[in-house]
C-alpha positions as CSV (number, residue, x, y, z in Angstrom):
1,X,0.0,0.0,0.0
2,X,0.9,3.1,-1.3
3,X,1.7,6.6,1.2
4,X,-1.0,7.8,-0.6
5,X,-3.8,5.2,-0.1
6,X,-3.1,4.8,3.7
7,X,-3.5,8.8,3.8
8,X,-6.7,8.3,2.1
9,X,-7.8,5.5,4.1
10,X,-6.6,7.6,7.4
11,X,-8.9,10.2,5.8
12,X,-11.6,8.1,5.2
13,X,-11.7,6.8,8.2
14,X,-11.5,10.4,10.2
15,X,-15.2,11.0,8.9
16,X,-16.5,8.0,10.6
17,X,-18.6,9.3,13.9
18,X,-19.0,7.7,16.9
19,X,-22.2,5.8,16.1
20,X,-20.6,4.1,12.8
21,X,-17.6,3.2,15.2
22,X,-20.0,1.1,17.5
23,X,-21.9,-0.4,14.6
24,X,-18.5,-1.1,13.0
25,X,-16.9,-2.5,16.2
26,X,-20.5,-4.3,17.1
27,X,-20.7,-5.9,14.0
28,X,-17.1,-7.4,13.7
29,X,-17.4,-8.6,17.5
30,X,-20.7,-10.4,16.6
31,X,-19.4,-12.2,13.5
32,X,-16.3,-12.8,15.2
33,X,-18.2,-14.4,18.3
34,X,-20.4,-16.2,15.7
35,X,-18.0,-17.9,14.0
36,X,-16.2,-18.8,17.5
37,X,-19.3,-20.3,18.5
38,X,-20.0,-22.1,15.0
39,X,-16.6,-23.7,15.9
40,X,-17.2,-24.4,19.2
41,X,-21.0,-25.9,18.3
42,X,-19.1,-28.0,16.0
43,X,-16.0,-29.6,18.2
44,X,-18.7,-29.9,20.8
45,X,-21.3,-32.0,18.0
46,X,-18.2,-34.1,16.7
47,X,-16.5,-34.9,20.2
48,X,-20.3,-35.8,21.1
49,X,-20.7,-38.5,18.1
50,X,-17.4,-39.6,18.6
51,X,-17.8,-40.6,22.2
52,X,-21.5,-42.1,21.2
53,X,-19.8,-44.0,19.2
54,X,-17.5,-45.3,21.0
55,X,-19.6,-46.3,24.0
56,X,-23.0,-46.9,21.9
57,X,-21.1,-49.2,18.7
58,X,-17.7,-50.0,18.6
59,X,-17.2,-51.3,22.4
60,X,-20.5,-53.4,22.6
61,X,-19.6,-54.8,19.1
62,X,-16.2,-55.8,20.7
63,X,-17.9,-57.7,23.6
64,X,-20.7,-59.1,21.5
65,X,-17.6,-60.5,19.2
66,X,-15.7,-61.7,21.9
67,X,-19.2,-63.4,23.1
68,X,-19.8,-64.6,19.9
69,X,-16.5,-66.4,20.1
70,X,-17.5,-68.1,22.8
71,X,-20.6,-69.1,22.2
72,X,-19.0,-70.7,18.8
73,X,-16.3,-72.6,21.1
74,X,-18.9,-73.9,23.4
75,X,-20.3,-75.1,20.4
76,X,-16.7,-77.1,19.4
77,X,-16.3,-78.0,22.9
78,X,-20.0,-79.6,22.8
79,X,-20.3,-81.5,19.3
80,X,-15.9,-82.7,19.8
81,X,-17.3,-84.1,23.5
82,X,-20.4,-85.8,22.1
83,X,-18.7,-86.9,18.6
84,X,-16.2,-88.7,21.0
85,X,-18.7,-90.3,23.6
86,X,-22.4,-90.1,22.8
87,X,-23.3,-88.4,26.1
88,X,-26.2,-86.6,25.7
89,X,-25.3,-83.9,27.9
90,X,-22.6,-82.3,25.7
91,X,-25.4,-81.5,23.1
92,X,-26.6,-78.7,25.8
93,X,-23.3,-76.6,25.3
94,X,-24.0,-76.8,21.4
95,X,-27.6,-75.7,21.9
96,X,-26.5,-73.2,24.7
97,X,-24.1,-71.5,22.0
98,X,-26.1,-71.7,19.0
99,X,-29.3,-69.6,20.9
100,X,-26.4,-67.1,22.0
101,X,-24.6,-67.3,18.2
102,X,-27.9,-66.0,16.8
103,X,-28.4,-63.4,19.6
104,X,-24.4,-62.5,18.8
105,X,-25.5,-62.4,15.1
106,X,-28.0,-60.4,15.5
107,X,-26.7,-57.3,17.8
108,X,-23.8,-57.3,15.9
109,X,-25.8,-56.8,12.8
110,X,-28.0,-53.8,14.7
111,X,-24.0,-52.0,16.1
112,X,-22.3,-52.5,12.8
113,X,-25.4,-51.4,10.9
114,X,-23.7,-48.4,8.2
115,X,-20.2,-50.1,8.7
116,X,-19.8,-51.8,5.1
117,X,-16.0,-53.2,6.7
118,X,-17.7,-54.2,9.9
119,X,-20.4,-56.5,8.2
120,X,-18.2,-58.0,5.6
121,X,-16.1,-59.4,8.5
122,X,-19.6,-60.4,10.4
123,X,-20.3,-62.0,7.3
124,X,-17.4,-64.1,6.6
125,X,-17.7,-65.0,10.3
126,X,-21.3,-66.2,9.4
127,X,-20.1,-68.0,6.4
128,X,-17.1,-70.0,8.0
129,X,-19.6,-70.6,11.4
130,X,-22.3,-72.2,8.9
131,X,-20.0,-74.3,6.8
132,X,-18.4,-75.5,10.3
133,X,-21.9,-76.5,11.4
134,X,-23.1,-78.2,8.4
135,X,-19.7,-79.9,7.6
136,X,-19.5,-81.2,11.1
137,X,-21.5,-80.0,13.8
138,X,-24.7,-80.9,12.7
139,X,-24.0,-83.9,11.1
140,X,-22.6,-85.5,14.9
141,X,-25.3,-83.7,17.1
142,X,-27.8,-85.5,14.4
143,X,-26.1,-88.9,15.3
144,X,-28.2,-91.2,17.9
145,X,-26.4,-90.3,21.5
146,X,-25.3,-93.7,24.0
147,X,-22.0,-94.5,21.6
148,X,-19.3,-92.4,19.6
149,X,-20.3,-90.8,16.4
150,X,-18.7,-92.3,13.2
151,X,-18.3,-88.9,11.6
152,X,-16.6,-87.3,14.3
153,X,-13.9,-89.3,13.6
154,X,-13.7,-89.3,9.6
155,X,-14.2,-85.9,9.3
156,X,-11.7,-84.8,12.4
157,X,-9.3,-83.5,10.0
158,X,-11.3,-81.1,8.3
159,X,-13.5,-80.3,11.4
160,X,-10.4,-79.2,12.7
161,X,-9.5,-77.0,8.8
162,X,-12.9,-75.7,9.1
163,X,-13.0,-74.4,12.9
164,X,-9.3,-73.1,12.2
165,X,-11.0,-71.5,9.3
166,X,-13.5,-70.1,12.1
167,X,-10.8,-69.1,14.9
168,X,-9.3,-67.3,11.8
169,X,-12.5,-65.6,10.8
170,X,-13.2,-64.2,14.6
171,X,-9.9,-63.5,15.2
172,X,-10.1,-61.0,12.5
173,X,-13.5,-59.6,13.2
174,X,-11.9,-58.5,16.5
175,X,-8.7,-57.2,15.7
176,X,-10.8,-55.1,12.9
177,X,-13.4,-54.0,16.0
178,X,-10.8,-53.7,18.6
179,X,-8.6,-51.5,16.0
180,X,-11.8,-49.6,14.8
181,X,-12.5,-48.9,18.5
182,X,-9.0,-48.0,19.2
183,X,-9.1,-45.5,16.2
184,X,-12.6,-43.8,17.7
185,X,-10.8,-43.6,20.8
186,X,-7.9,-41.5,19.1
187,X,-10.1,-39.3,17.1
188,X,-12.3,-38.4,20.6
189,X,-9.0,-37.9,22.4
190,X,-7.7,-35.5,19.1
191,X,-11.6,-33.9,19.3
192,X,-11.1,-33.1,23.0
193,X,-7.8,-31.7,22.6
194,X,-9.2,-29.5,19.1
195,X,-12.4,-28.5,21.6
196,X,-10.0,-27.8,24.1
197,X,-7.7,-25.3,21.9
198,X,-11.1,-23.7,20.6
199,X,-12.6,-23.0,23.7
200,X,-9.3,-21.3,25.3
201,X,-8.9,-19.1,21.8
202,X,-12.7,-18.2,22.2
203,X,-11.8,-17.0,25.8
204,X,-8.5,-15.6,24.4
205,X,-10.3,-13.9,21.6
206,X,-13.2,-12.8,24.0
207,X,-10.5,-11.2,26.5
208,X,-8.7,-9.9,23.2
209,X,-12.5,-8.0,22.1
210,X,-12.7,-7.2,25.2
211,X,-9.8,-5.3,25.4
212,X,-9.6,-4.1,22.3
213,X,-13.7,-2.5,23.0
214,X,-12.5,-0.7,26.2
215,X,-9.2,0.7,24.4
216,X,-11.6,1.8,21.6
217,X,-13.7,3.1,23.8
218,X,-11.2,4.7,25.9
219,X,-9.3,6.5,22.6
220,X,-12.4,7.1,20.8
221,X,-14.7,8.6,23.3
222,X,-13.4,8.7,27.1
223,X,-10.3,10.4,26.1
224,X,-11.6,12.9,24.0
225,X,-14.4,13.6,26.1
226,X,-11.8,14.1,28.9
227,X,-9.5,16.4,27.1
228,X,-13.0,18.3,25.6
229,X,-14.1,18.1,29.7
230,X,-10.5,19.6,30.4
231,X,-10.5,22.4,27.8
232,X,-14.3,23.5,28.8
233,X,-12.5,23.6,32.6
234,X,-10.0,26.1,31.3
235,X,-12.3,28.5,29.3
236,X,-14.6,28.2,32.8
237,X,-11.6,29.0,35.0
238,X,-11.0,32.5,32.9
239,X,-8.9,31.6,30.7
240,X,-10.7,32.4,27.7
241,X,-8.2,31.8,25.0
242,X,-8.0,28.4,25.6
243,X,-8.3,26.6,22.6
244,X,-10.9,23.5,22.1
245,X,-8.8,20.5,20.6
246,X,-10.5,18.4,18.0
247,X,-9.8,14.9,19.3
248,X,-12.0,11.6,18.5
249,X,-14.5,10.8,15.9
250,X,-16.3,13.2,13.5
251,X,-19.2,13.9,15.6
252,X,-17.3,14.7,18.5
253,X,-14.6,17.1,16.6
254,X,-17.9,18.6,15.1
255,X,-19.2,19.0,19.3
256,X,-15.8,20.1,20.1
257,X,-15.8,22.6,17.2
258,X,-19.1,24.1,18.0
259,X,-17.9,24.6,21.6
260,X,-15.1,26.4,20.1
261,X,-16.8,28.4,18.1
262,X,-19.2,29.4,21.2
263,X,-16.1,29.9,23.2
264,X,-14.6,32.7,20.2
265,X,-18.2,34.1,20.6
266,X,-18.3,34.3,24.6
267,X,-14.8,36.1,23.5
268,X,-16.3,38.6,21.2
269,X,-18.9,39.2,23.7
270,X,-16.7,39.4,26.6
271,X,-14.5,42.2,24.5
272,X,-17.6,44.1,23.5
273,X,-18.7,43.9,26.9
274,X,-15.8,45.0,28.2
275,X,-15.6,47.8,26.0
276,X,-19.3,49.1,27.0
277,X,-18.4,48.4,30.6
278,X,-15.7,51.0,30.1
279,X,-17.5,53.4,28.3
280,X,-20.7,53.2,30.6
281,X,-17.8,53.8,33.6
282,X,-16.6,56.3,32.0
283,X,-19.8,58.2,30.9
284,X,-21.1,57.2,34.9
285,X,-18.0,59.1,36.1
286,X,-18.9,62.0,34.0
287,X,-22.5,62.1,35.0
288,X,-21.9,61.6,38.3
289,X,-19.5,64.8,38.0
290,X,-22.2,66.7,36.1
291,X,-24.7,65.8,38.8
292,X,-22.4,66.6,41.7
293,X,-21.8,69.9,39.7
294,X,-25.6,70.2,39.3
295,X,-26.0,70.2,42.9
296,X,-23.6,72.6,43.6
297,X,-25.0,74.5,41.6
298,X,-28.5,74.0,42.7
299,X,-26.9,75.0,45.7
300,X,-24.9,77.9,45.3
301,X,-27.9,79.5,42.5
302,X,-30.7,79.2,45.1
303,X,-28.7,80.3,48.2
304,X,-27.5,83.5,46.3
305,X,-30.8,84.0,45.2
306,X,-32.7,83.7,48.1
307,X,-31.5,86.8,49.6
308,X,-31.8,89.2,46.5
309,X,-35.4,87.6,45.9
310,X,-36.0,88.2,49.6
311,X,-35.3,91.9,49.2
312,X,-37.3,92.5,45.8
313,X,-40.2,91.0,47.7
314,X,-39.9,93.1,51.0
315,X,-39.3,96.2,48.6
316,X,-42.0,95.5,46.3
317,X,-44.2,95.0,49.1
318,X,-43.4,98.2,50.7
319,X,-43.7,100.4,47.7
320,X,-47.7,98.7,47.4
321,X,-47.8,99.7,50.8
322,X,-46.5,103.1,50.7
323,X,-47.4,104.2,47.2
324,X,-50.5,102.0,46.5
325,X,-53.3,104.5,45.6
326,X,-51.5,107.0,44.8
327,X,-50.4,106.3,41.5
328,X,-52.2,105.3,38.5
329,X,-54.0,101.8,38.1
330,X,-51.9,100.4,35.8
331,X,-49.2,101.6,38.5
332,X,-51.1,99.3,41.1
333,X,-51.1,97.0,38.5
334,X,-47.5,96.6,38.0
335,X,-47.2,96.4,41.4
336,X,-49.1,93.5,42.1
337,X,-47.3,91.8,39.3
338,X,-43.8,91.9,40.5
339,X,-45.0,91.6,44.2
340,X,-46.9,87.8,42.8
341,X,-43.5,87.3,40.8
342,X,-41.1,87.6,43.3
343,X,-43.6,85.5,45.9
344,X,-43.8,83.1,43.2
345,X,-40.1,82.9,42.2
346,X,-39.9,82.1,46.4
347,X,-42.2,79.1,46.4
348,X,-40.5,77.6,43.3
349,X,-36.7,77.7,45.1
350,X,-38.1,76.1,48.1
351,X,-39.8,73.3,46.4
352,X,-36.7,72.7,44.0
353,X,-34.4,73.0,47.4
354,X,-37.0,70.3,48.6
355,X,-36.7,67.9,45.4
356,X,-33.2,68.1,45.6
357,X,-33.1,67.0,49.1
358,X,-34.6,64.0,48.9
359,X,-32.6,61.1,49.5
360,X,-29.3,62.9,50.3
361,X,-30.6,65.0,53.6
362,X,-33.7,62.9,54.4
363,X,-32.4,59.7,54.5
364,X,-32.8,58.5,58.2
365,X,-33.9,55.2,57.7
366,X,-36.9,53.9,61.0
367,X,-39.4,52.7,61.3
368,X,-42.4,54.4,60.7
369,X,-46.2,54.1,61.9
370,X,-48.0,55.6,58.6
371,X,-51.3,55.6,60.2
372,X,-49.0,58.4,62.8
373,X,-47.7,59.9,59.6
374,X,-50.9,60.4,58.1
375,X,-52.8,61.7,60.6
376,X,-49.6,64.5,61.4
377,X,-50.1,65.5,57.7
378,X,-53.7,66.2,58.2
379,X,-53.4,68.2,61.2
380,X,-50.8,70.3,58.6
381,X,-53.4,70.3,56.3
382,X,-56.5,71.1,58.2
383,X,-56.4,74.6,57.6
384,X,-56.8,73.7,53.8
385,X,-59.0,70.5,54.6
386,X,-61.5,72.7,56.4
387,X,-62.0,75.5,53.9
388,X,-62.7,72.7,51.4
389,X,-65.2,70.6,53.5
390,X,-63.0,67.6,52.7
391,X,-64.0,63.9,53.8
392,X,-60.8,62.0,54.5
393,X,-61.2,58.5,55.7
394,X,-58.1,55.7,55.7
395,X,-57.6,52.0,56.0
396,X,-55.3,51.1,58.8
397,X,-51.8,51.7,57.6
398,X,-48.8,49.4,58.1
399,X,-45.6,50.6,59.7
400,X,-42.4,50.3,57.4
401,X,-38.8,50.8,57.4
402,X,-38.2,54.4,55.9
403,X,-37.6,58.1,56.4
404,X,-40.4,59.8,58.2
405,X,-39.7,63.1,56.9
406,X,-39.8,61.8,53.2
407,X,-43.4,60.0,53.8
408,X,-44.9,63.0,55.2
409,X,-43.8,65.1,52.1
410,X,-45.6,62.0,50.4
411,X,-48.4,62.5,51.9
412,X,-48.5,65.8,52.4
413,X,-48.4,66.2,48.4
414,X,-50.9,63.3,47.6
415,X,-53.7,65.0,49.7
416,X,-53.1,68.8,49.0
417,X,-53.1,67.7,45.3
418,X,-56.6,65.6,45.9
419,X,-57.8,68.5,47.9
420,X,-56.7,71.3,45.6
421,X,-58.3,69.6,42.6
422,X,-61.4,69.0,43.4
423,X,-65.2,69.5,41.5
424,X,-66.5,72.8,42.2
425,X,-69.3,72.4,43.9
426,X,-69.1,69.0,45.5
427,X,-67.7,68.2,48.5
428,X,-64.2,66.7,48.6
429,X,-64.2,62.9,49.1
430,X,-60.2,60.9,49.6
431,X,-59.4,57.4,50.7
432,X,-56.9,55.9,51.4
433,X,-56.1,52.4,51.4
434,X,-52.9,49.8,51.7
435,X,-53.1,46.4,51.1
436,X,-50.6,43.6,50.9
437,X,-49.3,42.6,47.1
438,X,-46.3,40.0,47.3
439,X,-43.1,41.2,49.1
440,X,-44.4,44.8,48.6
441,X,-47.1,47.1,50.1
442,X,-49.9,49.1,47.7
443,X,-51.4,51.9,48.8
444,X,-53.9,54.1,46.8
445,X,-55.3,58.0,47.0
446,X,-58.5,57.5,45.7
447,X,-60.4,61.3,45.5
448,X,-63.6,62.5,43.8
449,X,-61.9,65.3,41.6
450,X,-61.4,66.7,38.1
451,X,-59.2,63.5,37.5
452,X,-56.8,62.8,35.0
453,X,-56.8,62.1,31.6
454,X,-55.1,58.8,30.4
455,X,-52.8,60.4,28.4
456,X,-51.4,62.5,31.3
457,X,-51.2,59.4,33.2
458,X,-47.4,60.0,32.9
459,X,-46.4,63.0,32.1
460,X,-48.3,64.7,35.7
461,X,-45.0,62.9,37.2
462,X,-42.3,65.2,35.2
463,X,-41.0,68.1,37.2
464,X,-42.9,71.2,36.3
465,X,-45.3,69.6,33.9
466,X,-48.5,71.5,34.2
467,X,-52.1,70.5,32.9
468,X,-53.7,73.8,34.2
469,X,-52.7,77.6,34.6
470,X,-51.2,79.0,37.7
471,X,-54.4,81.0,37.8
472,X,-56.5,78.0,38.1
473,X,-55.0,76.0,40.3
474,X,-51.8,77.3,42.4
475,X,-48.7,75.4,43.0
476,X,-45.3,74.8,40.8
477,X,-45.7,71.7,39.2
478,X,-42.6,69.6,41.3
479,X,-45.4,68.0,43.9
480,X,-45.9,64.8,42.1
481,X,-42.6,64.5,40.7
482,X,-41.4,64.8,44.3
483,X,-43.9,61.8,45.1
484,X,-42.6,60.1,42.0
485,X,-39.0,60.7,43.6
486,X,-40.0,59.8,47.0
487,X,-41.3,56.3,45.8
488,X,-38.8,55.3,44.0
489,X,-36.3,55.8,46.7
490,X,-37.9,53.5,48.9
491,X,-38.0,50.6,46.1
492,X,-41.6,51.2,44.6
493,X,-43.5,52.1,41.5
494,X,-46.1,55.0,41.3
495,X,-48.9,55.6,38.7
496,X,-52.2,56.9,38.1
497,X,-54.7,54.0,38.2
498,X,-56.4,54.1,34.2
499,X,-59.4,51.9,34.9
500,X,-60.7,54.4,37.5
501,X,-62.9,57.4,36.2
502,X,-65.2,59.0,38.8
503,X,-61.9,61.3,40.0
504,X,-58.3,60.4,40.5
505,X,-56.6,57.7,42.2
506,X,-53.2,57.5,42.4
507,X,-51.6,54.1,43.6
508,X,-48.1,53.5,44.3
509,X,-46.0,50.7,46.6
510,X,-43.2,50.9,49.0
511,X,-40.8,47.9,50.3
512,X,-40.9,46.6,53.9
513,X,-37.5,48.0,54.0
514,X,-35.9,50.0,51.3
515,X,-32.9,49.2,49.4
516,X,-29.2,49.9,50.1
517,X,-28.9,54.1,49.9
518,X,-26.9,55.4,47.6
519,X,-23.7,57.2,48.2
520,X,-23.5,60.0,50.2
521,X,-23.7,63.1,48.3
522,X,-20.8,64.7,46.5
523,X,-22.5,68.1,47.4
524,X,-19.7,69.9,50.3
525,X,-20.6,70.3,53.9
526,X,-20.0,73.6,54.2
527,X,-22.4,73.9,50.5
528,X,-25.4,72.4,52.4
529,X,-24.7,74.2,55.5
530,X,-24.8,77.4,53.6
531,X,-27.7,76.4,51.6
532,X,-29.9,75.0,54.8
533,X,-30.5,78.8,56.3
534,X,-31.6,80.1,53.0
535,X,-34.5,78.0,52.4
């Protein structure tokens, strides 16, 4: 065989999978062990009709042979005794070994019964036995007992020719059965020792399959499973740029080359998640700058502009004191307007001062009775309550884990807002209610008012996101973004219910305990300390 034919055998063979391999290795085992056991089935058939013969044909034909000799010599004996004296009693020898001659005769015709060399000898046995007995045997037994027979003596020579010729005859018959039995008895000893080599090269070649299926197996799958085992530990331990090696049969280097191919993907992915793990860093350490430069702003802006706004006010307010009246109307008029302005321009720092400081200055984390909370926001709010014949009823409230300060700014927002928009005419109606949902708690605000459209559902919860004008309904716009703020802080979701229509509910929920607080602020001390007396 040529370099180039085993290289395209090798290559034939490297396409053969796993599955062909067993059917392969399966079907060469089983022929093998069929043709083993044809072999064995066989030794085992022929050392069986060997050894039948033996004990069923050729030693019984032995013994009936060596019996038939002497029943035949009994029969000399008898006629040579009575031939000599005439006593009757020799004549029961003769008839003794003529009943056991034709019983001899016959057995040995029923053992040697396919053996063409076996009854040729039985036959010239028969042949010299008869002419023995009707040369001389039966002619003496015939003669009258009580005196010597005549013919014993005349025909004594060639009584004696013909019984030699008998002697001869079964002498032969028995070295041909003893030699045919001796020859069955080599050929069973010759079986044995051919059923004794096939049986130990079926257990050799049975060991040898066996050995040969477990190296197969161990080369062909185990050991490239274990090295495709080891590589997948590598690429799991971090080390990423492990390569998968394409070991074994086709349908395991196809397996090991998909896993490859995921591993180059989890690569890609790794980089590219790397990369946006960087830039989302990078662009939170830039918006965390902006914010904390936000803040500082927010700061700095509304504590320099509280006490410049503080004296506009006081000075507009003194010249409509002073002067009001004595100008013209459109005077008055102007006023009024910068007086509203500047009073206006006050309310709007303090609620942005108060957005900003949620979470970062109320953040004392207790727990809190919100049935105590509630009813402290009312007795804020009666003033307001009372002017607007409000009805305010509440299920009983659980007690959380949160910032007290920061819930009554909740609530303090959630009922102004179901006061302040209420149907003219009809008498203010809120409930509220809190109810168990999972590992959270819902609570709703349920009120009788103007309501809100659906498709303001969301944008009432941007900061300074109006649906009516200032001189409708007061207030800066930053109340239900602060609830919005608020909520979210302590781990919950608000919204306005969609599927309620005779007012406004709004429903949020808050966590049994809130989750971890952020990082203290990046705002300075000595910013917020300045800030705080402005407010």
């Amino acid at each position: 065989m040529t370099a180039d034919e085993r290289k395209s055998r090798i290559r034939g063979f490297s396409t053969w999978t796993t599955r062909r391999w067993l059917r392969v290795g399966v079907a060469v085992s089983l022929v093998v062990l069929v043709l083993l056991g044809t072999a064995g089935a066989w030794v085992l058939g022929r050392t069986q009709t060997i050894s039948d013969e033996l004990v069923d044909v050729r030693s019984p034909a032995l013994t009936v042979a060596i019996r038939l000799e002497a029943a035949v010599l009994n029969q000399e004996t008898g006629i040579h005794g009575y031939g000599l004296t005439g006593l009757p009693e020799f004549i029961t020898p003769y008839e003794q070994g003529l009943a056991e001659q034709e019983a001899s005769f016959a057995e040995l015709t029923g053992l040697l019964e396919g053996d063409r060399a076996g009854l040729d000898d039985l036959k010239a046995v028969q042949d010299t036995v008869v002419k023995w007995q009707e040369r001389i045997a039966r002619p003496v037994a015939a003669a009258p007992a009580g005196s010597p027979s005549p013919m014993a003596t005349q025909r004594a020579e060639e009584g004696k020719a013909a019984f030699d010729d008998v002697r001869t005859a079964l002498s032969g018959q028995q070295e041909q059965l003893r030699a045919d039995r001796e020859r069955a008895r080599d050929d069973l000893m010759d079986t044995m020792v051919l059923r004794n080599w096939v049986f130990s090269a079926i257990a050799v070649l049975i060991v040898v399959l066996t050995v040969l299926i477990f190296e197969g197996l161990r080369r062909g799958i185990n050991t490239p499973l274990e090295r495709l085992g080891a590589d997948a530990r590598a690429v799991t331990g971090g080390d990423f740029g492990h390569p998968i090696a394409l070991t074994g049969p086709a349908d395991l280097r196809r397996l090991s080359r998909e896993i490859d191919f995921m591993r180059q993907r989890l690569v890609q992915e790794l980089a590219l998640s790397e990369d946006t793990r960087l830039r989302l860093d990078a662009q939170a350490a830039d918006l965390q700058r902006s914010n904390a430069e936000l803040e500082q702003f927010a700061y700095v802006a509304s504590h320099d502009l509280q006490e410049p706004l503080r004296k506009v006010s006081s000075f507009t307010q003194l010249l409509q004191r002073r002067y009001g009246g004595q100008l013209d109307s459109r005077a008055d008029q102007y006023i009024d307007f910068a007086v509203d302005g500047a009073n206006r321009m006050q309310t709007l720092i303090n609620d942005l001062l108060d957005f900003s400081r949620v979470g970062r200055l109320h953040n004392a984390h207790q727990s809190v009775d919100l049935d105590k909370v509630l009813e402290r926001t009312l007795s804020e709010l009666s003033v307001g309550i009372e002017e607007a014949g409000a009805e305010i009823t509440h299920d009983p409230l659980p007690t959380l884990v949160a910032d007290p300060t920061q819930l009554g700014m909740l609530w303090q927002n959630l009922i102004s807002n179901a006061v302040k928009f209420r149907r003219p005419g009809e008498t203010p109606k809120i409930h509220v209610t809190a109810a168990r949902e999972g590992e959270l708690w819902r609570f709703t605000v349920t009120d009788n008012g103007i309501g809100i459209a659906p498709e303001y559902a969301d944008k009432v919860f941007v900061i300074f996101q109006r649906l009516h004008t200032k001189d409708t309904y007061t207030g800066s716009g930053i109340g239900l973004a602060m609830c919005k703020k608020i909520v979210e802080f302590h781990g919950g979701t608000i919204g306005v219910d969609p599927e309620y229509h005779d007012g406004a509910r709004i429903t949020f929920t808050l966590a049994p305990r809130p989750p971890e607080s952020p990082g203290p602020s990046t705002v300075p001390e000595a910013i917020r300390a300045d800030a705080e007396p402005a407010r």
